[in-house]
CHARMM-style PDB file with segment names, atoms N, HN, CA, C and O in Angstrom:
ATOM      1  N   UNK     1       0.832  -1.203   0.000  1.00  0.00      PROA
ATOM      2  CA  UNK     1       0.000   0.000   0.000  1.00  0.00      PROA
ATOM      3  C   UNK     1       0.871   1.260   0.000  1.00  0.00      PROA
ATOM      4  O   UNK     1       0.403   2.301  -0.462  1.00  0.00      PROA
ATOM      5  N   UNK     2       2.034   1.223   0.462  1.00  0.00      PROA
ATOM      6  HN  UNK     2       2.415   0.377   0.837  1.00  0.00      PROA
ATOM      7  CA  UNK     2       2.476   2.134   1.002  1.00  0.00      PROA
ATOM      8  C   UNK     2       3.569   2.445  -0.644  1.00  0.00      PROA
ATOM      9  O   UNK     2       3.992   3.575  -0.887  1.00  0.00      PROA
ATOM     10  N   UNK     3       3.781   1.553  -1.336  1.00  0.00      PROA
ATOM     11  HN  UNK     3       3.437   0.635  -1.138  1.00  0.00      PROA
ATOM     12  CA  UNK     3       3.973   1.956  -2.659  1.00  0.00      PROA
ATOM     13  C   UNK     3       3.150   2.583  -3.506  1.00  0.00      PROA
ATOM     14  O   UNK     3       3.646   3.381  -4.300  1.00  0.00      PROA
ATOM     15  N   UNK     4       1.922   2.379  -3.506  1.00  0.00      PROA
ATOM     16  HN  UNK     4       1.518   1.730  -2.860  1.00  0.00      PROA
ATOM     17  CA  UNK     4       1.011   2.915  -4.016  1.00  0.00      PROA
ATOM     18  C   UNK     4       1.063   4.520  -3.709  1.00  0.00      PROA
ATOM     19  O   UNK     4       1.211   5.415  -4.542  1.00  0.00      PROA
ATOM     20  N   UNK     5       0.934   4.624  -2.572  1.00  0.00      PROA
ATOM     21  HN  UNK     5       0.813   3.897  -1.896  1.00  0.00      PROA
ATOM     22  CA  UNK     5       0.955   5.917  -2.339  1.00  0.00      PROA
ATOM     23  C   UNK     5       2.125   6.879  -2.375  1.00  0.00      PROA
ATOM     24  O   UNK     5       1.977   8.100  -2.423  1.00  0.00      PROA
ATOM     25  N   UNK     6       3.668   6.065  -2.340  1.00  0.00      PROA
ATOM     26  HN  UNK     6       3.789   5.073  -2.301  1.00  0.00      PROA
ATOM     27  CA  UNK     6       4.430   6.353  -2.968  1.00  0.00      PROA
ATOM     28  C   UNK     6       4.603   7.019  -4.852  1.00  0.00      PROA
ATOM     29  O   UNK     6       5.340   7.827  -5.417  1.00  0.00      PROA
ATOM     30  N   UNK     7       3.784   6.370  -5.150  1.00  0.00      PROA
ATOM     31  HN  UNK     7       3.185   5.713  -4.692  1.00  0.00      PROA
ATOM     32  CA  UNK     7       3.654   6.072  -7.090  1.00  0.00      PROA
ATOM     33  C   UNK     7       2.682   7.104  -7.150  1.00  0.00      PROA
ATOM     34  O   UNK     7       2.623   7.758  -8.191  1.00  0.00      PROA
ATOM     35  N   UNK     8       1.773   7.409  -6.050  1.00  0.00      PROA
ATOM     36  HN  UNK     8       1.820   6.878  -5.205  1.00  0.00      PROA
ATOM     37  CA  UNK     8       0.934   8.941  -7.030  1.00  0.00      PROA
ATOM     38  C   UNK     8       1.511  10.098  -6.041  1.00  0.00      PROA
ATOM     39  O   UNK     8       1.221  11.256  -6.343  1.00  0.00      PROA
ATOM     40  N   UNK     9       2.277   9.882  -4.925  1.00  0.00      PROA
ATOM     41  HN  UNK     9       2.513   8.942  -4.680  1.00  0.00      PROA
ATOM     42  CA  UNK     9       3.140  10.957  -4.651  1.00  0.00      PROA
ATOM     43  C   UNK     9       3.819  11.590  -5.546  1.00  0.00      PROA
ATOM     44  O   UNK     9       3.786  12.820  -5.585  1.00  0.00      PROA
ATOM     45  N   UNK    10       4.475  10.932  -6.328  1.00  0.00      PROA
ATOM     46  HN  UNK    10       4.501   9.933  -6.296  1.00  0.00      PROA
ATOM     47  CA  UNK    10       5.468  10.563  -7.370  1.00  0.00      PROA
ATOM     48  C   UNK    10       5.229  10.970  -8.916  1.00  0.00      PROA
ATOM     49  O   UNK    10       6.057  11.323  -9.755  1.00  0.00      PROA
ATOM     50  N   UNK    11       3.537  10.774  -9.044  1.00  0.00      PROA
ATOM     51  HN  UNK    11       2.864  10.487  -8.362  1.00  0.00      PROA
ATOM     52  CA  UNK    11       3.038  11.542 -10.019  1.00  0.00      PROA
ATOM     53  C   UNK    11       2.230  12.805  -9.795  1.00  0.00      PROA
ATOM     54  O   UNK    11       1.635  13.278 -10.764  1.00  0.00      PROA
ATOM     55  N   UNK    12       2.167  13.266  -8.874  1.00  0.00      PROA
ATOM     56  HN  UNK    12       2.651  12.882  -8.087  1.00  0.00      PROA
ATOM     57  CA  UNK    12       1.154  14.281  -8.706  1.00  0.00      PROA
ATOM     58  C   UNK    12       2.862  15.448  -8.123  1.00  0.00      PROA
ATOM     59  O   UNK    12       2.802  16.669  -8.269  1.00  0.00      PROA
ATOM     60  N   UNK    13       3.960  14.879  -7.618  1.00  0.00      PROA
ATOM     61  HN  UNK    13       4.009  13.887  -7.500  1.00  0.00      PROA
ATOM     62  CA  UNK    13       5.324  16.223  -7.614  1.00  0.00      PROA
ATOM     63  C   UNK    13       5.963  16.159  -8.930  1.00  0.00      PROA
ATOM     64  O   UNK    13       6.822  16.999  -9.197  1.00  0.00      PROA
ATOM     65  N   UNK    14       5.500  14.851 -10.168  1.00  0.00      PROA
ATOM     66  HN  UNK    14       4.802  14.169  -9.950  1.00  0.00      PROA
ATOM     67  CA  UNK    14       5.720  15.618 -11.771  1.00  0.00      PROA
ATOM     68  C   UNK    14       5.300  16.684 -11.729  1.00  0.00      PROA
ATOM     69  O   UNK    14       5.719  17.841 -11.738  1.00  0.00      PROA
ATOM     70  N   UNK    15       3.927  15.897 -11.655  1.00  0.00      PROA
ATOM     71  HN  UNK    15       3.587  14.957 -11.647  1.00  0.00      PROA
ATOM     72  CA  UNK    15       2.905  17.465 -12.241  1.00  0.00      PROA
ATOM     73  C   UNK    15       3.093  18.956 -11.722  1.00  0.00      PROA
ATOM     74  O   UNK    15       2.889  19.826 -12.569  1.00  0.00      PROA
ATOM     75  N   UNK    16       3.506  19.433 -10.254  1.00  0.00      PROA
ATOM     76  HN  UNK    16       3.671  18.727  -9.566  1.00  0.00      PROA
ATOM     77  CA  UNK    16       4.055  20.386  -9.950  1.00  0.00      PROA
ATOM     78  C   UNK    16       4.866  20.937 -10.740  1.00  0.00      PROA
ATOM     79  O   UNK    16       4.884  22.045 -11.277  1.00  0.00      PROA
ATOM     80  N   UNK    17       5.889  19.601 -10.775  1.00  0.00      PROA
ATOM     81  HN  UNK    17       5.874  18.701 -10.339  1.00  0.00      PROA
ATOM     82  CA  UNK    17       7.347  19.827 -11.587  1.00  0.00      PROA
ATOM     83  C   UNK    17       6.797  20.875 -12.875  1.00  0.00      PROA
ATOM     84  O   UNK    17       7.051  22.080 -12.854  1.00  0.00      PROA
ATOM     85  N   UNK    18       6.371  20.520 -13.478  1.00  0.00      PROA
ATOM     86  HN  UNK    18       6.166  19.542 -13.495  1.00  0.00      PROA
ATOM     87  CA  UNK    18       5.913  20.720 -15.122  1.00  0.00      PROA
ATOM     88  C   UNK    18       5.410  22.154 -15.197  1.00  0.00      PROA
ATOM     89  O   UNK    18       5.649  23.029 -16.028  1.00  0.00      PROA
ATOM     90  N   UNK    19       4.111  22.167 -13.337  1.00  0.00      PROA
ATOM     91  HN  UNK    19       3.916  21.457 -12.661  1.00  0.00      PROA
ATOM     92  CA  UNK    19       3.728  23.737 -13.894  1.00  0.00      PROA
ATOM     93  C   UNK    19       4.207  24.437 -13.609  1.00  0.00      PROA
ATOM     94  O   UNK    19       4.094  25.573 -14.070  1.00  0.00      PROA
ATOM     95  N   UNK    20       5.214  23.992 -12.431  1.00  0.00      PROA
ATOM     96  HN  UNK    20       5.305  23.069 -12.057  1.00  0.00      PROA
ATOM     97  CA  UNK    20       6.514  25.722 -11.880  1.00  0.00      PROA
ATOM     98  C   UNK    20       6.766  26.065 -13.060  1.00  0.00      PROA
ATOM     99  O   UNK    20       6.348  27.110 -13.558  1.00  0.00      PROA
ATOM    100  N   UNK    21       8.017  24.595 -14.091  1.00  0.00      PROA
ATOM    101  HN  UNK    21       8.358  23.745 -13.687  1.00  0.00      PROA
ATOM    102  CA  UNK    21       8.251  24.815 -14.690  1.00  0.00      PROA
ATOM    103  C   UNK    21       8.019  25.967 -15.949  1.00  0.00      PROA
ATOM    104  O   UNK    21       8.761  26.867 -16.344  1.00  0.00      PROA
ATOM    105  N   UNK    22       6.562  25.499 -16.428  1.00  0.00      PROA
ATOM    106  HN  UNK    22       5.960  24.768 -16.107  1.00  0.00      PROA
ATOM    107  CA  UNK    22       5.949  26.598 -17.088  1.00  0.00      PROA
ATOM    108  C   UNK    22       5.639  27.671 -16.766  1.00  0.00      PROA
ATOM    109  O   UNK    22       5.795  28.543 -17.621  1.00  0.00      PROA
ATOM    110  N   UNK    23       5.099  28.061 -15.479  1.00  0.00      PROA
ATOM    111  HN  UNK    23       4.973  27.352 -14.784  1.00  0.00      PROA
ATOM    112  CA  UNK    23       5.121  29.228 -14.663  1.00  0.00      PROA
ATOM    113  C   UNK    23       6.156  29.984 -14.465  1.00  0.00      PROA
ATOM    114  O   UNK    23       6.015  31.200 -14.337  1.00  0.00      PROA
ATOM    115  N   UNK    24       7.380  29.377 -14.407  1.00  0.00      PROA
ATOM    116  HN  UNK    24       7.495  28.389 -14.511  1.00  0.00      PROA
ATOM    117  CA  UNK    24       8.775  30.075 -14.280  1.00  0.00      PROA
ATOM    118  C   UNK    24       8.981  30.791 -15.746  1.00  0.00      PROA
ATOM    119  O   UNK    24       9.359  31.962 -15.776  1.00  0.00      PROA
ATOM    120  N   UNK    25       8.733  30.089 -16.924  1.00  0.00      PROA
ATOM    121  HN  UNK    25       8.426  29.138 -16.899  1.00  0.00      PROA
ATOM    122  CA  UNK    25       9.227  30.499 -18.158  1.00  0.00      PROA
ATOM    123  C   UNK    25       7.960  31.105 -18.503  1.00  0.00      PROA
ATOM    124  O   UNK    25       8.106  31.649 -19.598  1.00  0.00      PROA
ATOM    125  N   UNK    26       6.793  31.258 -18.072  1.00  0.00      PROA
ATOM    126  HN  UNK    26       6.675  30.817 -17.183  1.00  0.00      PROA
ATOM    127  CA  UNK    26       6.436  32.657 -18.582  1.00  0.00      PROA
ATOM    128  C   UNK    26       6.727  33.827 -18.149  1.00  0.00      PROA
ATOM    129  O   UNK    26       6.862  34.793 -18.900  1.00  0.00      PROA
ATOM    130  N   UNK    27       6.908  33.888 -16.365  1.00  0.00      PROA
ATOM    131  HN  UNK    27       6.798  33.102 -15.756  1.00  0.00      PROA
ATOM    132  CA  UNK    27       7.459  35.000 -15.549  1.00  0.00      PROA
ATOM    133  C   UNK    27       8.549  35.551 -16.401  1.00  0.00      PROA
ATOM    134  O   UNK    27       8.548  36.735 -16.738  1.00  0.00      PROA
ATOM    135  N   UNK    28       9.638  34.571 -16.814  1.00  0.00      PROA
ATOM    136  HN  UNK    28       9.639  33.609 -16.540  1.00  0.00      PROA
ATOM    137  CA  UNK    28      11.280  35.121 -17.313  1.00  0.00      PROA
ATOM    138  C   UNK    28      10.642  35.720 -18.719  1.00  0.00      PROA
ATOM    139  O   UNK    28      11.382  36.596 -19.167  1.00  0.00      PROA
ATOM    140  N   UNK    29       9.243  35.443 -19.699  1.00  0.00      PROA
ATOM    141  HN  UNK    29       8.641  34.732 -19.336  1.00  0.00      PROA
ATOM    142  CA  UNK    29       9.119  35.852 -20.872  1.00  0.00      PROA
ATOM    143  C   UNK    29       8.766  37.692 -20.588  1.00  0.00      PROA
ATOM    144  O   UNK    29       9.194  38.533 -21.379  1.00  0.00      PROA
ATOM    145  N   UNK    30       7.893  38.086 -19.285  1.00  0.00      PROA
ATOM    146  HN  UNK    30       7.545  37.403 -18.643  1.00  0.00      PROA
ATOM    147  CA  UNK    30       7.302  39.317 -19.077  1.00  0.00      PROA
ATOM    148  C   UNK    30       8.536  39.984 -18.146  1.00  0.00      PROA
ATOM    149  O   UNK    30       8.602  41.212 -18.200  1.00  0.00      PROA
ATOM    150  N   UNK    31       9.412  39.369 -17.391  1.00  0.00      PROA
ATOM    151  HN  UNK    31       9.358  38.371 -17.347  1.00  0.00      PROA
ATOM    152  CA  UNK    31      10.199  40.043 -16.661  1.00  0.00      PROA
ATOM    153  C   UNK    31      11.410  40.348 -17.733  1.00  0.00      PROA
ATOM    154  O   UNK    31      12.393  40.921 -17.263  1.00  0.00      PROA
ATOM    155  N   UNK    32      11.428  40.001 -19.200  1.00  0.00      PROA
ATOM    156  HN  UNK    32      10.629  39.535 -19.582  1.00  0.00      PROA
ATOM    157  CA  UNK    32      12.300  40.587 -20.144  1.00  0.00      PROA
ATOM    158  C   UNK    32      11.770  41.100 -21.138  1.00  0.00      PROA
ATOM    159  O   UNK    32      12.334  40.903 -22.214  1.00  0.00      PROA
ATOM    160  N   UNK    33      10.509  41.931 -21.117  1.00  0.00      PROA
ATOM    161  HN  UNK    33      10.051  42.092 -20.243  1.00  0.00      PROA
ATOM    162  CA  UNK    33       9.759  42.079 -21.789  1.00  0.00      PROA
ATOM    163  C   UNK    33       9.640  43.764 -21.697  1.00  0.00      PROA
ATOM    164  O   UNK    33       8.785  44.300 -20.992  1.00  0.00      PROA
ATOM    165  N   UNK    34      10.580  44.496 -22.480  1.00  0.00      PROA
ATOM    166  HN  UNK    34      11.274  44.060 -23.052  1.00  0.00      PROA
ATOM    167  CA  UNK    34      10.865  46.077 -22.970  1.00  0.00      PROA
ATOM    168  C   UNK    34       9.524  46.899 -22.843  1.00  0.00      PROA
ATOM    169  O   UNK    34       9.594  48.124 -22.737  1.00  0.00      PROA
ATOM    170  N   UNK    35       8.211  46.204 -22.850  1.00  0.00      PROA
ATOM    171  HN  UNK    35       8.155  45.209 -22.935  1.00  0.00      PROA
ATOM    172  CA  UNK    35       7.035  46.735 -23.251  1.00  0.00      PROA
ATOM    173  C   UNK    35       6.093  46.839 -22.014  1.00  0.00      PROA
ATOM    174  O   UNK    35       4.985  47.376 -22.037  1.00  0.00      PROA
ATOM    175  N   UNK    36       6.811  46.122 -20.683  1.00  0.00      PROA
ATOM    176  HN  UNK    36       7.711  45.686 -20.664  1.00  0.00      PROA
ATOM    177  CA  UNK    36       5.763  45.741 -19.820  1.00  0.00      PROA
ATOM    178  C   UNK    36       6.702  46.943 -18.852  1.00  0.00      PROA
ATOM    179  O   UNK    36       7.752  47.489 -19.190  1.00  0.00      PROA
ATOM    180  N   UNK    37       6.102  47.083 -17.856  1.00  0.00      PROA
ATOM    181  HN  UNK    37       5.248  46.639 -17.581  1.00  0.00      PROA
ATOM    182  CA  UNK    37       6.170  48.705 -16.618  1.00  0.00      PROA
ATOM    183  C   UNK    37       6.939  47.894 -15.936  1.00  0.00      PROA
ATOM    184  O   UNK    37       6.626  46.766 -15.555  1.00  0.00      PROA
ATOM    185  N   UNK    38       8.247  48.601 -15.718  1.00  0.00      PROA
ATOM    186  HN  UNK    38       8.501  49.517 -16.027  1.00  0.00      PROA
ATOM    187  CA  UNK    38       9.163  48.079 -14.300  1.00  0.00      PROA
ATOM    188  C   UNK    38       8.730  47.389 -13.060  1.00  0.00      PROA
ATOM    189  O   UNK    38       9.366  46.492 -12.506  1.00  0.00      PROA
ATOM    190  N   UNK    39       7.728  47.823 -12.715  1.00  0.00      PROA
ATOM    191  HN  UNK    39       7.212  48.552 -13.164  1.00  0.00      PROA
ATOM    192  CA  UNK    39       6.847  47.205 -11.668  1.00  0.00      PROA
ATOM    193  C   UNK    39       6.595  45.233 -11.667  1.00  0.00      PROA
ATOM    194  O   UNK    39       6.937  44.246 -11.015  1.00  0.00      PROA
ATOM    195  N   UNK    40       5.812  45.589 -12.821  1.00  0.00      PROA
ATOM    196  HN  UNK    40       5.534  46.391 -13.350  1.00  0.00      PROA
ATOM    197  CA  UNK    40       5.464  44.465 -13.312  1.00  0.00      PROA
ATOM    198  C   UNK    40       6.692  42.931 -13.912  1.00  0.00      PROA
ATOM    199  O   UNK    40       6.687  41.700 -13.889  1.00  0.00      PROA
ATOM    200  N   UNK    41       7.933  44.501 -14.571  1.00  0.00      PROA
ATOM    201  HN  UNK    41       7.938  45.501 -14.590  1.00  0.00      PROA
ATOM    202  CA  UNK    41       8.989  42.927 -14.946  1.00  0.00      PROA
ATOM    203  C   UNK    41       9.698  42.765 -13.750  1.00  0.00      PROA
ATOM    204  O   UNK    41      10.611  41.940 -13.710  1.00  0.00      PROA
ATOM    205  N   UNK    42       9.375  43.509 -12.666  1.00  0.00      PROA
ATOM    206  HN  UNK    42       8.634  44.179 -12.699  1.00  0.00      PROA
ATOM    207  CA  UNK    42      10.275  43.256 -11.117  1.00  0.00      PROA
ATOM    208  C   UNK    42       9.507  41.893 -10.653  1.00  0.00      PROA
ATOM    209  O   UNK    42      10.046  40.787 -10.621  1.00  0.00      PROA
ATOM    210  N   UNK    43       8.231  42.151 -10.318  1.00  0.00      PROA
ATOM    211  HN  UNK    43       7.793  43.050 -10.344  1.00  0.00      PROA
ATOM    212  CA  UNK    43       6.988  41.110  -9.862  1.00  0.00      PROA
ATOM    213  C   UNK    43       7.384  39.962 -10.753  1.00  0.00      PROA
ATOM    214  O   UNK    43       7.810  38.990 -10.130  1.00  0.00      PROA
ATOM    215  N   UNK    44       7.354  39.868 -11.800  1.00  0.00      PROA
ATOM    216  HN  UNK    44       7.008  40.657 -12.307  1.00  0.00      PROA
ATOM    217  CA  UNK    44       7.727  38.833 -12.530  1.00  0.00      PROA
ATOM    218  C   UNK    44       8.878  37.772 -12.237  1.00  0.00      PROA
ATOM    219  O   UNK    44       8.852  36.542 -12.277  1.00  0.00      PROA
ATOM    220  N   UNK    45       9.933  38.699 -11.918  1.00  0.00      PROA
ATOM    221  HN  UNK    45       9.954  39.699 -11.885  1.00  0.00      PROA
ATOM    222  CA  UNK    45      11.382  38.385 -12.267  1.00  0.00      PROA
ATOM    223  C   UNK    45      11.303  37.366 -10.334  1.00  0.00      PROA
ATOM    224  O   UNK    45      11.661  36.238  -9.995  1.00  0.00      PROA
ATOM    225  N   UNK    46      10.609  38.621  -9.511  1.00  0.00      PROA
ATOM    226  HN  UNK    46      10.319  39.537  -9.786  1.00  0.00      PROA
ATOM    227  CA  UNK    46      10.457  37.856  -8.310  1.00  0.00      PROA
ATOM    228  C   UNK    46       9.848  36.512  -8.268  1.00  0.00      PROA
ATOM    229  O   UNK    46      10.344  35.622  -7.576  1.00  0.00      PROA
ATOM    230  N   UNK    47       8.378  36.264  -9.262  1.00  0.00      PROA
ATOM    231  HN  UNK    47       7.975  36.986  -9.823  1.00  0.00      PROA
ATOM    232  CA  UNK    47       7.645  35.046  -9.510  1.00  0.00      PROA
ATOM    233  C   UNK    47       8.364  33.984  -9.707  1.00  0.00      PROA
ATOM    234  O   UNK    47       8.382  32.884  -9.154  1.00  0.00      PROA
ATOM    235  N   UNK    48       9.109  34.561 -10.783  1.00  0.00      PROA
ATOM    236  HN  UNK    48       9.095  35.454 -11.232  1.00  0.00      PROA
ATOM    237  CA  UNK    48      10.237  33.182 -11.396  1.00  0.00      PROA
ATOM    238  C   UNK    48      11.582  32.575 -10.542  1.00  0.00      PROA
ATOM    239  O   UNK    48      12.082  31.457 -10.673  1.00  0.00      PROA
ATOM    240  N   UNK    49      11.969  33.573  -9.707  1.00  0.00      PROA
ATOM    241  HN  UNK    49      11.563  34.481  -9.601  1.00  0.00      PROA
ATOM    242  CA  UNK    49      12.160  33.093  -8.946  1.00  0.00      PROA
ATOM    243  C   UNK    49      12.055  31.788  -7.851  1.00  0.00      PROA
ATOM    244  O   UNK    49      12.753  30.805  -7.604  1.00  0.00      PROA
ATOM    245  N   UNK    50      10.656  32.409  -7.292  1.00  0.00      PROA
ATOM    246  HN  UNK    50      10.090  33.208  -7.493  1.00  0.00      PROA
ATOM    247  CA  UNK    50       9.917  31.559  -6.449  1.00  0.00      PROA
ATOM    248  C   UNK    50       9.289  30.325  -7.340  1.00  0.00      PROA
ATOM    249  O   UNK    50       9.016  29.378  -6.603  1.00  0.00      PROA
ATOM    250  N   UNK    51       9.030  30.112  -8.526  1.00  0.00      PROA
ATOM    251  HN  UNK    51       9.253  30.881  -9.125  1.00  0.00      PROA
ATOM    252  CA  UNK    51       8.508  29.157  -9.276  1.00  0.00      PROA
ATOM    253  C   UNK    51       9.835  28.609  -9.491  1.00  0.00      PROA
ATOM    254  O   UNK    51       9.536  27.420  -9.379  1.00  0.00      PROA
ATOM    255  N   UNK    52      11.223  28.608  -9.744  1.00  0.00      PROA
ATOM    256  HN  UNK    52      11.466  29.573  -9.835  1.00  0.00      PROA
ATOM    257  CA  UNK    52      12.365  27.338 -10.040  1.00  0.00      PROA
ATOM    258  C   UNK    52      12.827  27.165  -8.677  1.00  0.00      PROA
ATOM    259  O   UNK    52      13.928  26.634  -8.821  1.00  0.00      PROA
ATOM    260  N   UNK    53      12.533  27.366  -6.955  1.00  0.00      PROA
ATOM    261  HN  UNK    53      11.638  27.797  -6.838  1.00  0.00      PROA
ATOM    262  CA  UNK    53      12.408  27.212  -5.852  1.00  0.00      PROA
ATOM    263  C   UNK    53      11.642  25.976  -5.853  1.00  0.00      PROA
ATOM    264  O   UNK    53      11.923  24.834  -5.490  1.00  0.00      PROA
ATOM    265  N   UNK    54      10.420  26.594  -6.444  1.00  0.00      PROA
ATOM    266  HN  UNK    54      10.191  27.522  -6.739  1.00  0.00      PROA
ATOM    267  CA  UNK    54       9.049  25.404  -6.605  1.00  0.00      PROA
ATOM    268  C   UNK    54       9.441  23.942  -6.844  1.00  0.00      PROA
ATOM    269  O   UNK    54       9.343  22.845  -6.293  1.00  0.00      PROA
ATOM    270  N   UNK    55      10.011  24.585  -8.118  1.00  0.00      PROA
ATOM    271  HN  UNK    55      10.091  25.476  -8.566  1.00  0.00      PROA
ATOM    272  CA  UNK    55      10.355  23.841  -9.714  1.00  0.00      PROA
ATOM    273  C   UNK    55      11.297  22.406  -8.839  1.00  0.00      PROA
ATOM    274  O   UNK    55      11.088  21.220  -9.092  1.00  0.00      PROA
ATOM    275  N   UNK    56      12.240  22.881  -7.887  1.00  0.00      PROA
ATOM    276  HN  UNK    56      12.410  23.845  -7.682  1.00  0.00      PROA
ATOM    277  CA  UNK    56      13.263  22.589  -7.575  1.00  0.00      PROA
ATOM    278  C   UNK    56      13.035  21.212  -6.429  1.00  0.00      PROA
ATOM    279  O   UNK    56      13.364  20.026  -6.460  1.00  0.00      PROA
ATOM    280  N   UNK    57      12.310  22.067  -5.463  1.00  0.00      PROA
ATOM    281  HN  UNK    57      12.043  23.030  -5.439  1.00  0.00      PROA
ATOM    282  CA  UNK    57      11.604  21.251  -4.681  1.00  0.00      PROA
ATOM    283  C   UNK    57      10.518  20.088  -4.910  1.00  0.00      PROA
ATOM    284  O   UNK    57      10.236  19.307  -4.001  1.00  0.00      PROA
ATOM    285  N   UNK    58      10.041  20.036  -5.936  1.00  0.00      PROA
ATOM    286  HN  UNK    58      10.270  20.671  -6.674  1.00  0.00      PROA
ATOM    287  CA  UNK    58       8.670  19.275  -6.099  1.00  0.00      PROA
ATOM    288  C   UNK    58       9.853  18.242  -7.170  1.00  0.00      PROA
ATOM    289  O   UNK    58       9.441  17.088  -7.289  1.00  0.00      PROA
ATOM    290  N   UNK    59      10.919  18.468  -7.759  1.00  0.00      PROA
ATOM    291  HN  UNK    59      11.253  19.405  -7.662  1.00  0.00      PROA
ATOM    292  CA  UNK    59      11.686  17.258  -8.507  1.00  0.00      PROA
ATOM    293  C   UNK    59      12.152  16.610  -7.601  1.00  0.00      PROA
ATOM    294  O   UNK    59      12.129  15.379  -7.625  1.00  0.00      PROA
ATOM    295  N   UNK    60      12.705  17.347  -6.549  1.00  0.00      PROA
ATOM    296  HN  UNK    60      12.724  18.346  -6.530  1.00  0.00      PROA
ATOM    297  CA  UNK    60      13.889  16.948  -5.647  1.00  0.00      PROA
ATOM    298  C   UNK    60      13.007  15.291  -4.563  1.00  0.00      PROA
ATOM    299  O   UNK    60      13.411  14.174  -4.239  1.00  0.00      PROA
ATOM    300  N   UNK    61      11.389  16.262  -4.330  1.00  0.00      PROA
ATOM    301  HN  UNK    61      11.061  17.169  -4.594  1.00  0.00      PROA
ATOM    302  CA  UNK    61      10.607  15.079  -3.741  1.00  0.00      PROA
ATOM    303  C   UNK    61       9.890  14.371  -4.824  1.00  0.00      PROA
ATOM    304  O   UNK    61       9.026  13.896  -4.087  1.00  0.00      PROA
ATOM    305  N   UNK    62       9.630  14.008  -5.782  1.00  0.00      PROA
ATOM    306  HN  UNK    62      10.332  14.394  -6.381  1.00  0.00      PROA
ATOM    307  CA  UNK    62       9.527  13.118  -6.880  1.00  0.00      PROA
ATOM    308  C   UNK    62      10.370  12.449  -7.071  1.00  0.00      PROA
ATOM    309  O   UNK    62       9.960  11.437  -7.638  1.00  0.00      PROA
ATOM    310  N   UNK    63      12.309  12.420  -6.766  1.00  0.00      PROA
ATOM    311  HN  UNK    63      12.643  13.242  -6.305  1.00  0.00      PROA
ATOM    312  CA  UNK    63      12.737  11.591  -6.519  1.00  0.00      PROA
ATOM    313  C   UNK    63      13.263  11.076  -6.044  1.00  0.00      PROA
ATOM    314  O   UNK    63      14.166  10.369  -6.491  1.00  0.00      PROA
ATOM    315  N   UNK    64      12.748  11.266  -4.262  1.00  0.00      PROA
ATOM    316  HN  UNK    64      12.015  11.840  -3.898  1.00  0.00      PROA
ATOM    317  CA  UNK    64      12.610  10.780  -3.256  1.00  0.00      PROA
ATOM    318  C   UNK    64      11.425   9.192  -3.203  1.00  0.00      PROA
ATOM    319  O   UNK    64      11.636   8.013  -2.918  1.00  0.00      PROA
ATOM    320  N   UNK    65       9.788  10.214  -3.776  1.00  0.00      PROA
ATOM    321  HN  UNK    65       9.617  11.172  -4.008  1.00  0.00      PROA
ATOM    322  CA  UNK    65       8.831   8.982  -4.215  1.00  0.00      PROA
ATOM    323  C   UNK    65       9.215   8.304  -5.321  1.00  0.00      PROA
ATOM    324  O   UNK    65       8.326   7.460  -5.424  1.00  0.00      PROA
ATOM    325  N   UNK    66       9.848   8.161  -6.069  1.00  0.00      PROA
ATOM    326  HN  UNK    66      10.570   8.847  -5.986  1.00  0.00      PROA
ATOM    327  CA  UNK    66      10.349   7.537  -7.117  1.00  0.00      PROA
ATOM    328  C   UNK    66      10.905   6.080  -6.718  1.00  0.00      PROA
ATOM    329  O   UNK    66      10.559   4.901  -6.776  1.00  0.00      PROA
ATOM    330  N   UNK    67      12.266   7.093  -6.160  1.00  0.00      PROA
ATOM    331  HN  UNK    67      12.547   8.051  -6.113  1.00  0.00      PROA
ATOM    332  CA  UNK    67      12.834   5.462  -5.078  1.00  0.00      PROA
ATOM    333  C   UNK    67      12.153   4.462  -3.681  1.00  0.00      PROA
ATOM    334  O   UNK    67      12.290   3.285  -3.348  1.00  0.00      PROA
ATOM    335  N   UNK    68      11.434   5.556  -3.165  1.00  0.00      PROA
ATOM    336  HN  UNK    68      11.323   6.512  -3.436  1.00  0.00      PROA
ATOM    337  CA  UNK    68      10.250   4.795  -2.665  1.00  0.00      PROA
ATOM    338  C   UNK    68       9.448   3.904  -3.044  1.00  0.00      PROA
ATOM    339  O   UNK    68       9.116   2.894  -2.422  1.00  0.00      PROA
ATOM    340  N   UNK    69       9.049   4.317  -4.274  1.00  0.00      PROA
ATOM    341  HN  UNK    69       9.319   5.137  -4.778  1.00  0.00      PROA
ATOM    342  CA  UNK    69       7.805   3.246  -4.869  1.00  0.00      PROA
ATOM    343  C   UNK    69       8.576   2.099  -5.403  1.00  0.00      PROA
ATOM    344  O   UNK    69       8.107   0.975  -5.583  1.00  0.00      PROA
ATOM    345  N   UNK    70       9.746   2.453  -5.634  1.00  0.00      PROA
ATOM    346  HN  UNK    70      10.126   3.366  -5.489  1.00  0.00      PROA
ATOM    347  CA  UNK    70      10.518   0.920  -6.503  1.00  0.00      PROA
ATOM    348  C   UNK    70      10.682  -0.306  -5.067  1.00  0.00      PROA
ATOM    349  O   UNK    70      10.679  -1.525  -5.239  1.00  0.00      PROA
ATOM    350  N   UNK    71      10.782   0.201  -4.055  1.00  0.00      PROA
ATOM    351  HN  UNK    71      10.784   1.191  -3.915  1.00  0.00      PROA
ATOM    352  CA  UNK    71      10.843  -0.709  -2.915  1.00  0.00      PROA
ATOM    353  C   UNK    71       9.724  -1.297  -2.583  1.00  0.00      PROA
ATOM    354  OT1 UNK    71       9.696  -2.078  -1.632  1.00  0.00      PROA
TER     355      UNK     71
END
């Protein structure tokens, strides 16, 4: 049982993985973006930040459950 719950631990900190991911690379598209108000590419640049933090953490425990579930 306790693999099981390992294996959708495991798929549900992909799925994190995937949307920091994407979340990070739109932040970096508006925080370099000549057209958008300083304000806004600061907020951004801060987002993306905190989203490859995210990004970072939710891989790091995916493969933690990874090696879990193989046991």
């Amino acid at each position: 049982m306790e693999t099981v719950k390992n294996a959708a631990n495991y798929v549900g900190d992909t799925v994190q993985q995937g949307m920091s991911g994407a979340s990070k690379e739109a932040n970096k598209s508006v925080a370099k973006d000549s057209d958008a108000s300083l304000g806004t590419r600061a907020s951004a640049a801060k987002d993306a930040i905190g989203d490859k933090a995210d990004e970072t953490s939710s891989s790091a425990s995916a493969s933690v459950n990874k090696e879990a579930a193989k046991h």
